[in-house]
C-alpha positions as CSV (number, residue, x, y, z in Angstrom):
1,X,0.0,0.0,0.0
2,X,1.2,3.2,-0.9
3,X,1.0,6.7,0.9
4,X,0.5,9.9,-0.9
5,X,3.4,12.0,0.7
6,X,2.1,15.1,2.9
7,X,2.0,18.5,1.2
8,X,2.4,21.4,2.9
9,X,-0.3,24.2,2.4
10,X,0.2,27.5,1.2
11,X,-0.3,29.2,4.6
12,X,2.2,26.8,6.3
13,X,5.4,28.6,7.3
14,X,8.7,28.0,6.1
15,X,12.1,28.2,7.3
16,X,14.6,30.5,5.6
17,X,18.2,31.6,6.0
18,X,21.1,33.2,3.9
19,X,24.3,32.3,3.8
20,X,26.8,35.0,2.1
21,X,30.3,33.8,2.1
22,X,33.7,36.3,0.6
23,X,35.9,34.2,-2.0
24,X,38.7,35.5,-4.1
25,X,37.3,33.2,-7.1
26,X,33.3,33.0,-6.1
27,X,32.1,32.6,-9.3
28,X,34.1,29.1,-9.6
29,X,33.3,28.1,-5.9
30,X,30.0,28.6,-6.7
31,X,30.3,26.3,-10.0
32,X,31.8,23.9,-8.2
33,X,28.9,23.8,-5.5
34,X,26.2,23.7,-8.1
35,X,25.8,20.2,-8.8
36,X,24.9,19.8,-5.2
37,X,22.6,22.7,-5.2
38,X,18.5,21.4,-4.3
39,X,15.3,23.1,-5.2
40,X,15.3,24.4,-1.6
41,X,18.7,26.9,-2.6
42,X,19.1,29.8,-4.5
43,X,22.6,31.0,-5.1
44,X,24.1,33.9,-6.9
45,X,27.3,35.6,-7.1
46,X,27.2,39.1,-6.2
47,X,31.0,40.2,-6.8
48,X,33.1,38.8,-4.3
49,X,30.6,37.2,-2.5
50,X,28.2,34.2,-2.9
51,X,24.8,34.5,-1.5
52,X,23.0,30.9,-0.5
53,X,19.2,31.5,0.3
54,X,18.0,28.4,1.7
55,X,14.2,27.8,2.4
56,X,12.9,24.5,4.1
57,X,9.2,23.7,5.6
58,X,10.9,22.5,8.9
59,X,14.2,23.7,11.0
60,X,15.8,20.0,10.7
61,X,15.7,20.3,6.9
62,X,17.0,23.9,7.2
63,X,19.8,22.8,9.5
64,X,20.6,19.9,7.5
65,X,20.9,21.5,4.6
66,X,22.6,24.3,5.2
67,X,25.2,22.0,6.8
68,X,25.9,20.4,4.2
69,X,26.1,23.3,1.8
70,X,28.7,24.8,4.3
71,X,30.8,21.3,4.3
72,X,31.1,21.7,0.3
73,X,31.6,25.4,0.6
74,X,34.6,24.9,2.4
75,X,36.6,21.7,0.4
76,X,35.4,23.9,-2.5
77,X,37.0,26.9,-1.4
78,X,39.9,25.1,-0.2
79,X,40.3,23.0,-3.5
80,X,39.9,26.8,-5.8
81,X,42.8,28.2,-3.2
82,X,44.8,25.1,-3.8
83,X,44.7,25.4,-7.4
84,X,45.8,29.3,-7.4
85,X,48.4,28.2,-4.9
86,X,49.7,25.5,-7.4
87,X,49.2,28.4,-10.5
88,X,50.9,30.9,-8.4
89,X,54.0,28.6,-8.1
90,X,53.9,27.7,-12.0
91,X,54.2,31.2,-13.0
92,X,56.6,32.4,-10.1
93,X,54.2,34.3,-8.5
94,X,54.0,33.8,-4.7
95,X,50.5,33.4,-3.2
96,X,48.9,35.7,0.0
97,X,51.2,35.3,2.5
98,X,53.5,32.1,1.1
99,X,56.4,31.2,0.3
100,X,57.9,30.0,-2.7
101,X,58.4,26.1,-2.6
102,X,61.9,26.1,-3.9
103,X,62.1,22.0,-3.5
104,X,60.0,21.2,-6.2
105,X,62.1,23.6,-9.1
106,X,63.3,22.3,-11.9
107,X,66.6,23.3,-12.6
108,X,66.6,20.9,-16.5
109,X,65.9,21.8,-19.5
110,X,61.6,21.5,-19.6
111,X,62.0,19.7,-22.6
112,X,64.1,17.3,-21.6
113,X,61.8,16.0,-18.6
114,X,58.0,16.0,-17.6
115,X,57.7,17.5,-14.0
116,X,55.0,15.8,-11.4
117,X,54.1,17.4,-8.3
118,X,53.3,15.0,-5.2
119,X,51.7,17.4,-2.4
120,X,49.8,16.4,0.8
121,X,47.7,18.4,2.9
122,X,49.3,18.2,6.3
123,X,46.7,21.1,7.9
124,X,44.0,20.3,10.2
125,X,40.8,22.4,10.0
């Protein structure tokens, strides 16, 4: 036997909450993210900034949700600053605040070799 699932009615409340996060590459955090965006989000990029408007019928679903989107906000963001990290160091450039890795410079000729990187991530969040 199957049970129709309960809708809510127009006059029910809802649960809403926005979460605007800062990036120094939001619009590709934010495509990263969208895959894993529900009907309960909107998101838009507002220039340095994402804005996440999430609206749930109950607080759990809010919470959970907005949890999650967090979570994936964060490896997202980390993986985009990885990435201009890794650029950064390609070009010469040195990163906010780092220092260039001089252990992984290639002093050959670049046509002479291919160069692979092997990095770990040895920080704790």
């Amino acid at each position: 036997m199957s049970r129709e699932p309960t809708r809510r009615t127009t006059g029910e409340a809802t649960r809403r909450t926005t979460v605007r996060t800062t990036h120094a590459e939001p619009a590709l955090v934010a495509a990263a993210l969208a895959p894993d965006d529900t009907d309960a989000m909107t998101v838009r990029v507002d220039g340095d900034a994402i804005e996440c408007v999430v609206e749930r019928p109950t607080t759990g679903g809010l919470r959970t949700t907005v949890d999650d989107y967090v979570v994936n906000l964060h490896v997202a963001d980390r993986v985009v600053e990885r990435a201009r990290s890794h650029r950064a160091d390609d070009t010469g450039d040195v990163p906010d605040g780092d220092t260039p890795d001089t252990a992984d410079t290639d002093t050959t000729d670049a046509t002479d070799t291919t160069d692979t990187t092997d990095t770990t991530d040895t920080t704790n969040t």
